[in-house]
N, C-alpha and C positions, 0 to 999 in steps of 0.2 A: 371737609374738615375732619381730623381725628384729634379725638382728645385722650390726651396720655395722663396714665395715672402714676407713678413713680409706685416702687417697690418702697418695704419699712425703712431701709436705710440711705435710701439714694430722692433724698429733695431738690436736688439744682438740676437743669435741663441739663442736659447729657448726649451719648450717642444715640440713643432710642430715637427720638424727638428727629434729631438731624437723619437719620436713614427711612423715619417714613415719611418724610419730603419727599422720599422720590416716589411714593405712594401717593401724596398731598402737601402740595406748598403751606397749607395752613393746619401746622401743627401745633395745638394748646396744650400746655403743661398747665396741670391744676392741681396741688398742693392740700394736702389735709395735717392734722397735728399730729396723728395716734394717741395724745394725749385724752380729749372726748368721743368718744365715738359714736355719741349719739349727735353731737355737735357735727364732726364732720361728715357725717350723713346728711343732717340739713345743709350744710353749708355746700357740700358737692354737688346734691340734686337743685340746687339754688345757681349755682354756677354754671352747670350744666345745662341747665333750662336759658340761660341766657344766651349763652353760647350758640346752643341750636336756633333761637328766636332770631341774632341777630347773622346768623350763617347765612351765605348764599347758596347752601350745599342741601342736594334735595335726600343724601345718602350720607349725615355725617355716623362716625366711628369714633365708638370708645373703645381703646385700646390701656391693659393694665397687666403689672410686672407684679406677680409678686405679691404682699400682703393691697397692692393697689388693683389686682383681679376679685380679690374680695368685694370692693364696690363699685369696681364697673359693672360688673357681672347684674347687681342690682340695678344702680343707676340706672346702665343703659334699659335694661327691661321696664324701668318704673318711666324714665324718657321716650321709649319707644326707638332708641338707634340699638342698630348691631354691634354687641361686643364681638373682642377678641383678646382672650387672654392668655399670658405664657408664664405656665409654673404658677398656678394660683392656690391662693394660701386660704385654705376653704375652711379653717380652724383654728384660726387664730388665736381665740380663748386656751385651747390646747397644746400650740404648739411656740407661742408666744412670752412664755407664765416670765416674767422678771425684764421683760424687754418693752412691753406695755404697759398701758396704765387703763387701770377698769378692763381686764378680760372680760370679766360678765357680761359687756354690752355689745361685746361683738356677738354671745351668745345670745342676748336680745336682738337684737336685730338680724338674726339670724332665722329668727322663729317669726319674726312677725313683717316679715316681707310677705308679700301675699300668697297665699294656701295655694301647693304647688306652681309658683311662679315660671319653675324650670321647663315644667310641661306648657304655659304657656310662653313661654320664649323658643321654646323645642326650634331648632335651626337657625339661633340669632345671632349665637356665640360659637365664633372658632376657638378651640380649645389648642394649643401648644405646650406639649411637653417634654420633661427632659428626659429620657431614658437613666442618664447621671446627676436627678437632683439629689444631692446629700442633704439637707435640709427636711426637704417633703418627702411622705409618699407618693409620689404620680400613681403610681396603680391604685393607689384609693383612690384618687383625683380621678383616674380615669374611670373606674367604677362607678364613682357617684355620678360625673357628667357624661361618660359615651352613650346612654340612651336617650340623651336629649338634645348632644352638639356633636359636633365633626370633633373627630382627637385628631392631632397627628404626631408624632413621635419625631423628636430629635434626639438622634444619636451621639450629639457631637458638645450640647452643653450644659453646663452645670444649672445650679440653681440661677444665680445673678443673671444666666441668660446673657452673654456679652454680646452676642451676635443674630439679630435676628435676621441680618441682611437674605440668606435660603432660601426663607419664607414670604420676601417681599412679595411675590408675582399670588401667592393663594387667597394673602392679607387683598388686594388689589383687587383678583377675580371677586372675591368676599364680598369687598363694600362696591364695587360695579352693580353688583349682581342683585345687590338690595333691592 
């Protein structure tokens, strides 16, 4: 099983969803508001727990685009599955301001994920990035995560990430490999 987390602007299942089928026929789209974000915390890790309990899958994946790397990244570490995330938006509070609602709590729950969480998750999350996001800085991105997850560089896409098809066979080795 992977469970996809959609980026800020993209809520309806999409191409993502249909190309990691060929990864995993049981692909879960899971939905948050951006409106609460202490709500959609609860309500993900609530979702997500179910998900895994009622899964036949002994390696599921959380898979997240975008301001939805923001809480897989968590998620999956508070769940115990391996994330994988591409072009994540690790500042939302900052890079967000007039397109959210309550920044502050993304900076709350930011801080109060558990004391260095990352070094406990250290090899959980494949990290995907764009060489051409215009949006984010990846080299901060990559800064903050390459001492505790695999980076890999994409040369070829923007932010929105249209194309993750490249990387299907690493995403694959990844959750096998769990």
């Amino acid at each position: 099983m992977i469970i996809y987390l959609h980026g800020f602007d993209s809520t309806s299942p999409g191409k993502h969803e249909k190309v990691l089928q060929f990864i995993d026929q049981d692909v879960e789209l899971l939905s948050y508001s951006t409106l609460h974000p202490r709500h959609d915390m609860q309500h993900l890790l609530k979702q997500v727990d179910n998900l895994i309990q009622r899964a036949q899958d002994e390696r599921p994946l959380i898979c997240g685009v975008g301001l939805g790397c923001f809480w897989a990244e968590r998620i999956g570490f508070l769940c115990d599955i391996r994330q994988v995330i591409f072009n994540p938006n690790l500042f939302p509070q900052e890079n967000m301001a007039g397109k959210i609602d309550r920044p502050e709590e993304y900076a709350y729950i930011a801080t109060k994920c558990v004391a260095n969480f990352r070094e406990k998750n250290r090899d959980r999350c494949l990290t995907v990035l764009s060489r051409n996001d215009e949006m984010l800085d990846s080299q901060r991105s990559a800064a903050l995560l390459g001492s505790f997850y695999e980076v890999i560089w994409d040369d070829i896409q923007t932010h929105k990430f249209k194309s993750i098809s490249p990387h299907l066979q690493r995403i694959k080795a990844f959750k096998t490999l769990g």
